[in-house]
KOLZA-839959 format. One line per 4 residues: number of its first residue (from 1); their letters; for each residue x, z, y of C-alpha. Coordinates in pm, whole numbers, m for minus. Each point is the difference from the previous one (the first is absolute). Layout:
residues N
NUM	A	X/Z/Y  ...
END
This chain:
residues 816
1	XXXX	0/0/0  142/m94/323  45/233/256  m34/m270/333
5	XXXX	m319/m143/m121  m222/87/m275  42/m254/m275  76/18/m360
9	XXXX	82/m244/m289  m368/m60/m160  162/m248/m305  352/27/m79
13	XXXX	193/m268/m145  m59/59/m334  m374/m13/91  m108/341/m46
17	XXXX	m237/160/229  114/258/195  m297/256/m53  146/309/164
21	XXXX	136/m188/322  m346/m174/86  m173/327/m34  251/166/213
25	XXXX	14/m317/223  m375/46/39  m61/351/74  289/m12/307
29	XXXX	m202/m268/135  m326/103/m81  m130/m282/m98  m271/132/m172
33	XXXX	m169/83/262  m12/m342/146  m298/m137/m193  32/m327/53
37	XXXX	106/m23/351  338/m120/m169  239/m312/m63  233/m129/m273
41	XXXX	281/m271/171  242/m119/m253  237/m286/31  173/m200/m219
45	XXXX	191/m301/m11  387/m152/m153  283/281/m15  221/78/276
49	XXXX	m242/m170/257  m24/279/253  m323/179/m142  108/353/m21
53	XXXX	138/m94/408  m323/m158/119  m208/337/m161  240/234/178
57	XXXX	m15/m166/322  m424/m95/m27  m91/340/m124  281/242/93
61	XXXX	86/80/m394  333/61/m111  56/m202/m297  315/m77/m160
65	XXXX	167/m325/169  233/m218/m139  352/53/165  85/m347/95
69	XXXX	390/62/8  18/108/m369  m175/m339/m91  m319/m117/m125
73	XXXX	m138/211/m307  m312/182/m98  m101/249/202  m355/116/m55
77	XXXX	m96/72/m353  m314/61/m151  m314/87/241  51/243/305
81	XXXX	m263/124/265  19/162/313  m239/114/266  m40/m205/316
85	XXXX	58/237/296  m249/m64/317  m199/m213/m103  m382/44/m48
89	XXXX	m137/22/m227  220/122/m298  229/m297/m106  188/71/m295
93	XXXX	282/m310/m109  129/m114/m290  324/m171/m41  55/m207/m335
97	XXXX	325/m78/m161  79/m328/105  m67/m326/m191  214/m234/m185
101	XXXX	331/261/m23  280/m46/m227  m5/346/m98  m287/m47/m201
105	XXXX	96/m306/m153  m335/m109/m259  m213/309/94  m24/m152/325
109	XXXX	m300/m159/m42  m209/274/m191  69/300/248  1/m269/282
113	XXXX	m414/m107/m148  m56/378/m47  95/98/347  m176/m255/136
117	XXXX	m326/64/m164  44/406/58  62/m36/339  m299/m287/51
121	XXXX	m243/245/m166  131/308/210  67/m210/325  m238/m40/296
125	XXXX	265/m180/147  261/m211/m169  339/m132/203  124/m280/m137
129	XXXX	403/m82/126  154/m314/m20  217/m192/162  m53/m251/285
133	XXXX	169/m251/m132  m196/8/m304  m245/m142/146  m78/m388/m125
137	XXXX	219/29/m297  m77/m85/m302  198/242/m202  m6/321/247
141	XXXX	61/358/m116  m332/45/143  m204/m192/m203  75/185/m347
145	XXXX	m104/299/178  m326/m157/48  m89/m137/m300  82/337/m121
149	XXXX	m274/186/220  m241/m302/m44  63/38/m374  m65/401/19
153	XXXX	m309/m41/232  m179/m204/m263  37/356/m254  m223/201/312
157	XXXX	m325/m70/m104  m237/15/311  302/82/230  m74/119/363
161	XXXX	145/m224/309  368/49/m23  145/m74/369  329/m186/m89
165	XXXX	266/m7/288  254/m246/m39  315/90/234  202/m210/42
169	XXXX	357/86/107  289/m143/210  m264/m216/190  210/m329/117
173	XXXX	m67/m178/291  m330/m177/m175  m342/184/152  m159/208/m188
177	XXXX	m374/m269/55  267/m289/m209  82/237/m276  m345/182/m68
181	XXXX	m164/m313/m130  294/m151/m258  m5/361/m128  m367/13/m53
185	XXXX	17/m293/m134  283/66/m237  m267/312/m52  m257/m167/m96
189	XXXX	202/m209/m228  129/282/m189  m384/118/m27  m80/m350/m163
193	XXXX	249/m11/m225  m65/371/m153  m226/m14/m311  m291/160/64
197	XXXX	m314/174/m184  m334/m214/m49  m175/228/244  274/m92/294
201	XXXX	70/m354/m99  m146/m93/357  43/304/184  252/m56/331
205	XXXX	239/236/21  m169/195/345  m258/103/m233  305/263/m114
209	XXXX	215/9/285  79/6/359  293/m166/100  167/84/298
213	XXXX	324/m171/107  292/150/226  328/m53/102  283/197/85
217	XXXX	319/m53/147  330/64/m174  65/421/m25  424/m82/m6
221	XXXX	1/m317/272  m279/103/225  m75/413/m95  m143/81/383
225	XXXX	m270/m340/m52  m48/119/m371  m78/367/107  m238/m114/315
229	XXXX	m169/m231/m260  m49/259/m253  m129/240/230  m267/m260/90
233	XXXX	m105/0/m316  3/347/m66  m322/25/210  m190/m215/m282
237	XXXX	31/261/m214  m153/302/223  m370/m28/m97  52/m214/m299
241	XXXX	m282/163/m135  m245/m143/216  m209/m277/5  147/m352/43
245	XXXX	324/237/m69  265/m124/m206  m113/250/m293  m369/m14/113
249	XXXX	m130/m90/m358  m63/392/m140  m236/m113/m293  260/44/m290
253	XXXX	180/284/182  80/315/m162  m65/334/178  313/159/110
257	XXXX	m15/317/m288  6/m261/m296  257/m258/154  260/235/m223
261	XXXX	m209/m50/m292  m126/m330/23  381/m128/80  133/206/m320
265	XXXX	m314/m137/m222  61/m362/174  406/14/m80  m96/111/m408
269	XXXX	m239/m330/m15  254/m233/121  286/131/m197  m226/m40/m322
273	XXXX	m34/m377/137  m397/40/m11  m201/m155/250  m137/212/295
277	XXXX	m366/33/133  28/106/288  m382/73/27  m4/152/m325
281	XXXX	368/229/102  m201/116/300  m293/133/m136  262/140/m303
285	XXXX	209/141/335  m351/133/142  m98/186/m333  333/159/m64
289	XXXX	42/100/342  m381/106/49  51/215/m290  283/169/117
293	XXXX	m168/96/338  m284/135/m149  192/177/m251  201/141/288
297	XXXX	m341/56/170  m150/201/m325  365/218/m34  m81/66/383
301	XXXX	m321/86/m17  53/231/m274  266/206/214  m207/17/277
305	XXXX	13/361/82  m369/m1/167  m113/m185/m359  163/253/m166
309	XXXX	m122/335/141  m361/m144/m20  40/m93/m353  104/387/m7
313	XXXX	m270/147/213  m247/m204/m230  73/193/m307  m95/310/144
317	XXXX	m321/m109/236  m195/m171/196  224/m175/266  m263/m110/315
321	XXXX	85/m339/112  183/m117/m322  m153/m364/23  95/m58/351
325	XXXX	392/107/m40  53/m167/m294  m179/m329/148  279/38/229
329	XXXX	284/47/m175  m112/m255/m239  m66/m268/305  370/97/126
333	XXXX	134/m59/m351  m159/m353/m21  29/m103/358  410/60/m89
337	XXXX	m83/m237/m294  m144/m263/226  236/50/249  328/m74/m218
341	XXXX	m145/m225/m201  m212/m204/240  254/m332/25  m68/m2/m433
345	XXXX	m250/m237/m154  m345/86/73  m117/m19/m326  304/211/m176
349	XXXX	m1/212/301  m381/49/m42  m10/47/m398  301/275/43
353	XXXX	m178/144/288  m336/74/m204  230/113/m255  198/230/157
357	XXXX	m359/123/195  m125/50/m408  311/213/m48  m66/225/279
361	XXXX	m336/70/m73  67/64/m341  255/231/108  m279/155/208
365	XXXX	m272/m14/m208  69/357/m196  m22/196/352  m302/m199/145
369	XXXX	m131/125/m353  106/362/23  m151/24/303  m290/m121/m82
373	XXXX	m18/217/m267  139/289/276  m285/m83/197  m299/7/m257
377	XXXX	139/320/m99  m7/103/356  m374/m100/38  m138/131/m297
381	XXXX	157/309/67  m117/3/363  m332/m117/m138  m41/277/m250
385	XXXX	78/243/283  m283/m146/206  m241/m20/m237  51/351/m98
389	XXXX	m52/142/329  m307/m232/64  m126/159/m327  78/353/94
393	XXXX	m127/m92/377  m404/m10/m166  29/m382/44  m211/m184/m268
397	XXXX	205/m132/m324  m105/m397/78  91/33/301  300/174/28
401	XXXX	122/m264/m288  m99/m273/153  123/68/369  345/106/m153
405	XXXX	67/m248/m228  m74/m271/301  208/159/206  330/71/m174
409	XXXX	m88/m389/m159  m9/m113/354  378/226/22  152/m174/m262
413	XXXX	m88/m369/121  195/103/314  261/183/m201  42/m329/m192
417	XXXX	m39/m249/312  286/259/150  199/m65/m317  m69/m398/m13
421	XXXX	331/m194/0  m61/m306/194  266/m188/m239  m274/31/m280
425	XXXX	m321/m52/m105  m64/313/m229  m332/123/m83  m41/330/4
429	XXXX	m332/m26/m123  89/129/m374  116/355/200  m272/m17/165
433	XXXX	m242/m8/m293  180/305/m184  m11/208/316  m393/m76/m46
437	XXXX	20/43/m339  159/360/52  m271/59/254  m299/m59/m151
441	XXXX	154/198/m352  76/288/234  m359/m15/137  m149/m30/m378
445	XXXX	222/275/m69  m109/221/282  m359/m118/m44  m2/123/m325
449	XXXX	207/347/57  m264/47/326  m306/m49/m239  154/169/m272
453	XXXX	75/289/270  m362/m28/118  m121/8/m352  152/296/m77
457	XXXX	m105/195/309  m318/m50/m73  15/61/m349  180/316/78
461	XXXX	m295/91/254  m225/m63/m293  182/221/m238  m1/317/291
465	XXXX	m344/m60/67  m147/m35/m364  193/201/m224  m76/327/112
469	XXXX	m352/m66/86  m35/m131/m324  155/257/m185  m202/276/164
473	XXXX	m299/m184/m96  40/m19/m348  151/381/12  m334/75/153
477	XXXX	m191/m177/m256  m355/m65/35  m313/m266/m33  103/m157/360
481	XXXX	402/6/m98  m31/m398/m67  m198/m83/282  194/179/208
485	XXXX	303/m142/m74  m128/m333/15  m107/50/355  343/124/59
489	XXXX	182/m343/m153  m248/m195/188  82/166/321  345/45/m24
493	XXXX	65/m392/m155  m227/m138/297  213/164/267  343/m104/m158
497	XXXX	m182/m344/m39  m59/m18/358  276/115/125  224/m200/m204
501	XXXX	m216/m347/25  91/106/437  350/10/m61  7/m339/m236
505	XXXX	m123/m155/264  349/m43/179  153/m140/m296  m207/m354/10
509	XXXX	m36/19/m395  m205/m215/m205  m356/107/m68  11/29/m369
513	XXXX	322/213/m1  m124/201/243  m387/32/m189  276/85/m289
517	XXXX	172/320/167  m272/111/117  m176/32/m355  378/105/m112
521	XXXX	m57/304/206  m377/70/m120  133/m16/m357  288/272/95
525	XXXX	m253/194/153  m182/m20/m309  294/56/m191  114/341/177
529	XXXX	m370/111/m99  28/m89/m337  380/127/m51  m86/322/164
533	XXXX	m337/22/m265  248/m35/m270  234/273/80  m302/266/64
537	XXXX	m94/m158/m329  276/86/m149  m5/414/152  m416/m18/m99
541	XXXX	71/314/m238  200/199/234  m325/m77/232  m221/97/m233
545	XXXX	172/305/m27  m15/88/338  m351/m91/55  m90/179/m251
549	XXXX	207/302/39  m120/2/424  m373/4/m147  63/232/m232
553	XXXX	208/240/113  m132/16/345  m345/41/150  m179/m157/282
557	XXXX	153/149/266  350/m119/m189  68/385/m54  172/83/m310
561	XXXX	m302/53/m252  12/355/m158  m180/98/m341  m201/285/39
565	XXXX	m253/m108/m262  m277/m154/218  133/m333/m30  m104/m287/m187
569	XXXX	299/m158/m186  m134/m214/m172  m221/m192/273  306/31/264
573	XXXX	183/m186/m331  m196/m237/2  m40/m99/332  425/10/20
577	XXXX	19/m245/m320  m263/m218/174  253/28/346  298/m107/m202
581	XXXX	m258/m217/m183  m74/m249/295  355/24/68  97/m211/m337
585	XXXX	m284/m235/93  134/m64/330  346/m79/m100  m143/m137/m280
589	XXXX	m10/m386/154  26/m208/292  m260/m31/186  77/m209/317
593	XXXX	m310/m285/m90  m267/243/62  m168/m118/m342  m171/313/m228
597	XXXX	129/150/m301  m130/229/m243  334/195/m35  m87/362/107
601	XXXX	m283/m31/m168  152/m108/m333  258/312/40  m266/271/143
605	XXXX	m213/m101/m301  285/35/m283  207/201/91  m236/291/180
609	XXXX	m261/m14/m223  182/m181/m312  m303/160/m212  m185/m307/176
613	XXXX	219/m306/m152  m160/m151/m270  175/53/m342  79/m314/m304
617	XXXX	m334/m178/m25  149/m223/m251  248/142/m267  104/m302/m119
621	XXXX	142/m126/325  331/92/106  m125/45/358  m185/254/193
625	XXXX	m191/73/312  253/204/207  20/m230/296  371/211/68
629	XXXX	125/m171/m321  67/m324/232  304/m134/189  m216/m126/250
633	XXXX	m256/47/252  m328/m139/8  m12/m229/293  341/70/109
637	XXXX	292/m251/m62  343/117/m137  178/m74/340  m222/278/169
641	XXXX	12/233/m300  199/333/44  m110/219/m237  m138/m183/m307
645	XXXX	m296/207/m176  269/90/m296  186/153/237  m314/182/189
649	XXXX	8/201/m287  311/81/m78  23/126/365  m304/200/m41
653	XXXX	92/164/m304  344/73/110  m211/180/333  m210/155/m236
657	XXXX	268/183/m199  222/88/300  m301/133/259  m152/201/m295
661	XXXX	254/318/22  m124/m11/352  m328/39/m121  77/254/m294
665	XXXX	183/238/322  m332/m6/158  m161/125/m255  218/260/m153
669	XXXX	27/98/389  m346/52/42  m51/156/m341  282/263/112
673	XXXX	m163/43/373  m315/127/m225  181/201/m182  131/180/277
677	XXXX	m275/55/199  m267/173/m266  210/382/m58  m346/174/7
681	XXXX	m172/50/m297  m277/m157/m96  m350/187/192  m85/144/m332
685	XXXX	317/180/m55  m16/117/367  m386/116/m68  107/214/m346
689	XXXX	304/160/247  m217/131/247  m300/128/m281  301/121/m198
693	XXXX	254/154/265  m286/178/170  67/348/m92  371/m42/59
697	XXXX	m122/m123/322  m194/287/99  301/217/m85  238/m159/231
701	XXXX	m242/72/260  10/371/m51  307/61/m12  259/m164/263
705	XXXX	291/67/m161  m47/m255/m311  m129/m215/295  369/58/174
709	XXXX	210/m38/m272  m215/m327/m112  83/m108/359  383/80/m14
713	XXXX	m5/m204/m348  m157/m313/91  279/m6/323  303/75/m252
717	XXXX	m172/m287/m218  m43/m243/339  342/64/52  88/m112/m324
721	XXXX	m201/m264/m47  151/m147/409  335/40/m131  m1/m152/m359
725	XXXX	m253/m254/176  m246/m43/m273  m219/m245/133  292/m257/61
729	XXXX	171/60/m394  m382/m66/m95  9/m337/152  254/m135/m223
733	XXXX	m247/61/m325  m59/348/m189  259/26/m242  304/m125/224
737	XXXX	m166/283/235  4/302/m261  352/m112/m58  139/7/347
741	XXXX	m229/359/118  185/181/m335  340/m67/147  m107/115/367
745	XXXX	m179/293/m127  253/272/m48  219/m68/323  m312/m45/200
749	XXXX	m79/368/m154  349/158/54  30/m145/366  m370/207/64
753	XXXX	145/296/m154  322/3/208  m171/m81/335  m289/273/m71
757	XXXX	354/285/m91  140/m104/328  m332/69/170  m20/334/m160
761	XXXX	369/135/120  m105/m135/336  m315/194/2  212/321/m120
765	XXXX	200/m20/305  m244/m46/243  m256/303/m124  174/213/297
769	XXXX	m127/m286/237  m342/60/m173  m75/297/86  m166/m141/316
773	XXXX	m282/m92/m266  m269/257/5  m47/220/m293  m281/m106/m266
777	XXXX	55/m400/63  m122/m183/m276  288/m93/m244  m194/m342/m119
781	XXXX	90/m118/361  326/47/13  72/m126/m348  m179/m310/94
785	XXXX	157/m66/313  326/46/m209  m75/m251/m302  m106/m283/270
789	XXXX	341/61/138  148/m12/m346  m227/m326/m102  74/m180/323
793	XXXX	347/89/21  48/m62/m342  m210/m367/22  233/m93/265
797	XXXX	374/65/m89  m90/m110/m318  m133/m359/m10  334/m143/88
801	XXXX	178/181/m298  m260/m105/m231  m43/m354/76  350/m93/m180
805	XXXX	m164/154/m345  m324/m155/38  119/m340/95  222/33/m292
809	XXXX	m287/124/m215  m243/m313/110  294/m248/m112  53/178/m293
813	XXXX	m384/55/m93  m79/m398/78  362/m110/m231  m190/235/m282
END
């Protein structure tokens, strides 16, 4: 690379492409970014006839010249290209190795017909150099090199307009207007005489070139007129572009970023002596090249820091105006596509533009799906929310759902529209549809947990308000227990009826489902009845019991009933069993149809009076006329059977046999009451005790004394008879009575005895105090006065000590 001008061997000698150099060469004078607002000048023409000199001095390169004192030899070899330095637009010149050298020898010809045709398919400009004198000669050096690019041009198929500038050097004294005609002639001739295709057998030779003809003066005789002239026509070259300009044909050119390529792929075609299409090499050029932007483009794209932390951002949320910023970035990426590859062919540049656009978006496509799928979450979420609160607000269901679910559907469309990409035409549509789909299951689901909710409210408002009621009715057993309870059921399931057929009415259900719930919950209420019958059913005997045991054992007043022997037992039995009676009938069935049975009567009739029931009428039938010997009700269906009539009577004589010690208590109690009551004799005993204990009477009566001492006896026999508590042994039965008064006897005695000797020593000591007594008192007083001391005393302090023995006799008396 020199270091004067930038320029660089593209083909060396050996005619290898320099790869490295022209990329280098390239990127110092960024020619990539010329588009197509460039030009290719290269000149060639015999060896050693001033070409590298007239470049130098027309485009201020610095190509090797030959030294003119070391003699005439090759100088440039290979291809070499330089930059033109101020001129406009970018000029970039290519200097061939000279024709017709000895150094080659026989190769001569091939590289001299490969050059030719490289440098005619890369040129937009071709110099031609020959020699003034040449000019009218038969056998010039110029006319080889002709034939030669005449030859070439025929392997360009569909060539662009070539602008060929002969210069012709060391102009004599002959003007330039003489000379330009024998040459073009001599051109012309050349064009005749090459062979040509059977497409361009009549096709003149401007239909491939321009020719333009000038003439220069000699560089070594006349260097000032040479320089002045070349100056001159420096100034054709600024502009060249344009048109009428000398490289104004741009239809074949190749945009400035593939001319490396396309002169490397142009190079391998000739070497492998193939023919080139230049049409076809362009589009080839515009593919490769195409490819490589939008490759570049795609790498880019994919290290674009914004693309990169919204890809990020994606993964976790929602990002809000995701479709806008990515339209952008996207639009920059592609623009930079058009942009570098706008000088391309339209259709490759098109095809590798949709492409690259396809690449992008699939690139894309996974975050415009996530968030998507970030933003249905979003609004279902949001929409569950909502709907909740409208729920839990009072609103109605319907409406609630329906209001919601338009206007979080309404969110996501603008969620989505704020996610579109402009780039692509994605539906959305199938998001859509599952957000709607997760709506409406969420609203079936809370539908049916709201009704379900409902339904068990007022199933639970059913089951407070019926199953005590009911139970106390059946407890309470009587002929209006039924009716009563079916007034209850009809009251209670109306109301919850009502009440719930008001609330349905928010939901917006169908008719028939609703007609549905609403008998569901008249069949619950039903149900609570009936499951609530079953269970008292099931407790009928411990009912029975009670009933019975309340009537029985308690009178009208619900006091505690006592025997005393005036009482009836057997008709306040009766009327209990009948109690406990129309208790089994009761619970017996179901009775919520209001149709008659003949149930209590069937029971009152064999069980109470069982002396009523017909007996066998037949003995040879295995069958008889207990209606109780059944499994099932008369009337009365299975499913509203509780107690079958087999099990009636089971019940009843299980009743029977556990109320009858009840009964056998109330007797024996009443039995004993008697007993205790009657301890007089009988009137005619008391009649022969008076005729009989007259005279003993009368005795008494005259004389006080027996009367006293009688006295003092029946209070030493009271106070016995307080402290062994006869009456209370005696209540416990005779015998276990005798038994306990034998043990309490003696110490009963003894404690009398010791009490009255205490008494007596007290008396002793207080006769001095007596003495205020007046002489002659009667001594029947004072001994009286003293044993009532002694008796009441003695009651007193003794109870507590005897109660130990007599409780111990009673238990021992009722174990005997």
């Amino acid at each position: 690379m020199a270091t004067e001008c930038c320029s660089t061997q593209l083909i060396d000698g050996d005619g290898e492409f320099n790869i490295t150099g022209i990329d280098n060469f390239i990127k110092e004078v960024k020619l990539a970014d010329c588009g197509l607002s460039y030009a290719v000048v290269s000149i060639m023409g015999p060896q050693s006839s001033g070409k590298s000199t007239l470049l130098n001095n027309l485009f201020k390169t610095n190509f090797r010249e030959m030294d003119a004192f070391r003699g005439r030899s090759q100088t440039t070899k290979g291809i070499w290209l330089a930059h033109c330095t101020g001129i406009e637009p970018c000029t970039l010149v290519m200097d061939l190795e000279g024709t017709d050298g000895r150094e080659r020898g026989e190769d001569d010809t091939a590289f001299e017909k490969q050059s030719a045709l490289f440098a005619l398919a890369v040129s937009d400009i071709v110099l031609i150099n020959m020699w003034c004198h040449d000019i009218g000669r038969e056998q010039a050096a110029n006319k080889p090199l002709l034939k030669t690019v005449f030859q070439v041009m025929m392997r360009l198929f569909s060539p662009r307009k070539t602008t060929l500038m002969f210069v012709i050097r060391d102009k004599t004294k002959t003007p330039l207007e003489n000379l330009e005609p024998v040459l073009r002639e001599d051109i012309q001739k050349i064009w005749d005489s090459v062979p040509k295709p059977q497409a361009h057998l009549s096709t003149p030779l401007s239909e491939f070139f321009n020719v333009e003809v000038v003439a220069l003066s000699s560089y070594e005789e006349k260097e000032e007129q040479f320089r002045e002239q070349v100056a001159n026509l420096r100034q054709r070259f600024f502009h060249s572009i344009a048109p009428g300009g000398l490289a104004g044909d741009r239809r074949g050119a190749v945009p400035a970023s593939g001319f490396s390529f396309s002169s490397q792929e142009i190079w391998k075609i000739i070497k492998e002596n193939k023919d080139l299409d230049l049409p076809a090499h362009k589009v080839m050029v515009a593919t490769v090249r195409c490819e490589e932007i939008a490759n570049e483009k795609y790498a880019e794209f994919g290290a674009n820091p914004e693309w990169c932390a919204m890809d990020e951002a994606v993964q976790s949320g929602f990002v809000p105006g995701f479709g806008k910023k990515l339209s952008s970035i996207l639009n920059i990426c592609l623009t930079e596509y058009d942009s570098e590859a706008t000088y391309f062919d339209e259709g490759v540049r098109s095809s590798k533009r949709k492409q690259l656009e396809e690449k992008l978006l699939q690139l894309v496509q996974p975050a415009y799906q996530t968030i998507l799928g970030h933003l249905r979450s979003v609004t279902f979420e949001k929409f569950k929310d909502a709907f909740e609160k409208a729920l839990n607000a009072g609103e109605g269901f319907s409406l609630a759902a329906t209001t919601c679910a338009e206007s979080f559907m309404a969110q996501f469309e603008e969620g989505c529209a704020d996610a579109v990409i402009h780039q692509a035409n994605w539906d959305a549509s199938k998001v859509k549809e599952k957000l709607r789909r997760d709506i409406d299951a969420h609203i079936t689901t809370v539908r049916a947990a709201k009704l379900s909710e409902l339904t068990t409210s007022f199933e639970t408002k059913l089951n407070h308000a019926l199953s005590a009621p009911v139970e106390a009715l059946l407890d309470g057993a009587n002929h209006e227990t039924w009716s009563s309870i079916r007034k209850l059921l009809k009251r209670e399931s109306d109301s919850a009826v009502s009440e719930m057929s008001y609330d349905l009415k928010g939901f917006d259900m169908d008719e028939k489902y609703k007609e549905e719930m609403l008998k569901n919950l008249e069949n619950h209420a039903k149900g609570v009845v009936e499951s609530k019958a079953k269970e008292e059913a099931a407790r009928v005997l411990i009912r029975m019991k009670d009933r019975f045991s309340m009537l029985f054992s308690h009178d009208s007043d619900s006091m505690p009933r006592v025997w005393t022997g005036n009482e009836d037992i057997r008709t306040i039995t009766k009327t209990a069993r009948f109690a406990s009676l129309k208790i089994l009938s009761v619970m017996a069935a179901i009775r919520l149809d209001n149709n008659p049975d003949t149930i209590e009567k069937t029971l009152s009739s064999c069980l109470l009076e069982p002396t009523s029931t017909p007996a066998i009428t037949d003995k040879s039938t295995a069958t008889t006329a207990d209606p109780l010997a059944s499994s099932t009700w008369e009337e009365i269906p299975s499913s509203r059977t509780l107690i079958t009539p087999v099990q009636c009577k089971s019940v009843w004589r299980q009743f029977k046999a556990e109320t009858e010690y009840s009964v056998t208590q109330a007797i024996s109690a009443q039995e004993a009451n008697k007993r205790n009551n009657n301890w007089l004799p009988p009137p005619w005993a008391i009649v022969a005790l008076i005729i009989l204990g007259f005279n003993e009477f009368m005795t008494l009566l005259r004389n006080p004394f027996y009367l006293a001492f009688i006295f003092v006896g029946f209070l030493l026999v009271k106070a016995l008879w307080v402290q062994m508590d006869v009456a209370g042994e005696f209540q416990h039965g005779a015998l276990p009575g005798l038994i306990a008064l034998s043990a309490k006897f003696l110490p009963t005695v003894m404690n009398i005895v010791r009490r009255l000797a205490e008494e007596g020593q007290k008396a002793a000591a207080q006769a001095a105090a007596a003495a205020d007594n007046p002489p002659g008192g009667d001594p029947t007083k004072n001994f009286e006065g003293e044993a009532n001391k002694i008796v009441s005393s003695t009651g007193s302090s003794e109870v507590t000590s005897s109660k130990n023995e007599v409780e111990y006799s009673s238990v021992s008396s009722k174990e005997d």
